[in-house]
C-alpha positions as CSV (number, residue, x, y, z in Angstrom):
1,X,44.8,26.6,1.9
2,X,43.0,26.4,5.2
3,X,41.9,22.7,6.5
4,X,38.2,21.6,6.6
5,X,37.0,19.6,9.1
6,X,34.6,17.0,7.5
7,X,33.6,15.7,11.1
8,X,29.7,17.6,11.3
9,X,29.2,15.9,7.7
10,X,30.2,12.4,8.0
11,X,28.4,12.3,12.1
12,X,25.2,13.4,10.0
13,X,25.5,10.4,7.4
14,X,26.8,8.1,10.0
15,X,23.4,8.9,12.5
16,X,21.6,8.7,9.6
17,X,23.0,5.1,8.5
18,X,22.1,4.1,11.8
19,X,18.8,5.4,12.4
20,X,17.8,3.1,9.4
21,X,19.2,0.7,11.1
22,X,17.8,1.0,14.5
23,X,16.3,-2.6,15.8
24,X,18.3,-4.6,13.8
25,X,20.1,-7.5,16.2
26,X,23.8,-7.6,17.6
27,X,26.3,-5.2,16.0
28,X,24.2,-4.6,12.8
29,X,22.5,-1.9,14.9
30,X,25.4,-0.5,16.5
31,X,28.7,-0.6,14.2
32,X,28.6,1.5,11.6
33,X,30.6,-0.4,8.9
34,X,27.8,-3.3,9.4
35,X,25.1,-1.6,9.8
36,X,25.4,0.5,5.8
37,X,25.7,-3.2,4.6
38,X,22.5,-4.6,6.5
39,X,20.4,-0.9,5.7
40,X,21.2,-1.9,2.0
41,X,20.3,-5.3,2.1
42,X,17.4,-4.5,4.1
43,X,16.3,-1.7,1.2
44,X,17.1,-3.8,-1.7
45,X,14.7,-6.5,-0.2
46,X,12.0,-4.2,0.7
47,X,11.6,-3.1,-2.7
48,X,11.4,-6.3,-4.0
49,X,9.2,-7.5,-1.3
50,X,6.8,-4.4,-2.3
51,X,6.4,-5.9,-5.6
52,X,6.5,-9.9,-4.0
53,X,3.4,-8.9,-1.8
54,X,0.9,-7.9,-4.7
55,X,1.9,-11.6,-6.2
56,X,1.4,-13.3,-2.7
57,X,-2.2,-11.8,-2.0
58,X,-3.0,-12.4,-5.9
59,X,-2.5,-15.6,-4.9
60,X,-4.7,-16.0,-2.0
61,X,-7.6,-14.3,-3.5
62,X,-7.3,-17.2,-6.1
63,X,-7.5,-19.9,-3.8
64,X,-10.0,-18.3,-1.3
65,X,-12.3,-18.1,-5.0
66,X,-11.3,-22.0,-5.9
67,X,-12.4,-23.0,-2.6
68,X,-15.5,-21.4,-2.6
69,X,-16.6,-21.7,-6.5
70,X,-15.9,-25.4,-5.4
71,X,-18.4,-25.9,-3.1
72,X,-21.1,-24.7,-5.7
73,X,-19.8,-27.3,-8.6
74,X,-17.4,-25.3,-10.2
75,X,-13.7,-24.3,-10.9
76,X,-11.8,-21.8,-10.6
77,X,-10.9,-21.4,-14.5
78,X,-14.8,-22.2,-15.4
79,X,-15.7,-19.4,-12.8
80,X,-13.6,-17.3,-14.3
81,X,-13.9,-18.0,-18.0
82,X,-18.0,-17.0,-17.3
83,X,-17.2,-14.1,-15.9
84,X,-15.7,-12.9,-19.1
85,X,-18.1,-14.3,-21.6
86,X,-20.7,-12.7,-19.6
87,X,-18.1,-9.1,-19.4
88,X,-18.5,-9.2,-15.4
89,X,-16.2,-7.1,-14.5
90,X,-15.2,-7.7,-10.8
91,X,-11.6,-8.1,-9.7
92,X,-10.0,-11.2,-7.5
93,X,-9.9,-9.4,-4.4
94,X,-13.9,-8.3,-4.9
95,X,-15.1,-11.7,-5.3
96,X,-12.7,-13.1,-2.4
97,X,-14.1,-10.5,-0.4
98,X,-17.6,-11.6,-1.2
99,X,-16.8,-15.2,-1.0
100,X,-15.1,-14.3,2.8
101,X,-17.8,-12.4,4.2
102,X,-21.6,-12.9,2.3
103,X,-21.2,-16.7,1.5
104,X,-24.9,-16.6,0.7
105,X,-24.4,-13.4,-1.7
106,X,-21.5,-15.4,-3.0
107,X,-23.6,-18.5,-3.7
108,X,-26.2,-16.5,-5.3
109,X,-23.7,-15.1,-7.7
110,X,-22.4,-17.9,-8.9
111,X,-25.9,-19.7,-9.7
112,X,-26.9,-16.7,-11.4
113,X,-23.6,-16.9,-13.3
114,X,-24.4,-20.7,-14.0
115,X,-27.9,-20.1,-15.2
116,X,-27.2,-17.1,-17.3
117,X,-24.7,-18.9,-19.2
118,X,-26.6,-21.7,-19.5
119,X,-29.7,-19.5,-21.0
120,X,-27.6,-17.9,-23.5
């Protein structure tokens, strides 16, 4: 049997390895051994941070709306327990939005919320 050099194949997964890993600091850039280890810790945590960021903005949006609803008399779990008697169907990030930007729309929506619970 003749011998096959495997040296064009692993250069290509090596420079690939470390391509991923350009930028990261000290030897985790340049050594290839460390860098496969930090490239999968860095994947791993980037999928999981993909689904952590839906969670963390879900989160502001929530507080943005609490802070706001607050400042016309009402919560955040009366604000939204109106909007679904009422079958309003806005999402978080909508009515943060609006809260952020048109304080005076905002405002408006919510006493019109207010009074057409109140009427029915």
């Amino acid at each position: 049997m003749t011998r096959i050099k495997r040296g064009n194949i692993a250069r290509k997964r090596r420079k690939k390895v470390l391509k991923l890993a350009k930028g990261f600091r000290g030897s985790h850039s340049k050594l290839f051994r460390t860098a496969k280890q930090q490239v999968l810790k860095a994947l791993k945590y980037s999928y999981i941070d993909r689904k952590k960021k839906k969670r963390y903005y879900r989160r502001l949006w929530i507080v943005r709306i609490n802070a706001s609803t607050r400042l016309h008399n009402i919560s955040y779990s009366q604000f939204i327990y109106l909007l679904k008697k009422l079958n309003i169907a806005l999402n978080r990030k909508i009515l943060s939005q609006l809260a952020l930007v048109d304080k005076s729309a905002f405002a408006c929506f919510v006493d019109g919320i207010k009074s057409s619970y109140l009427d029915s």
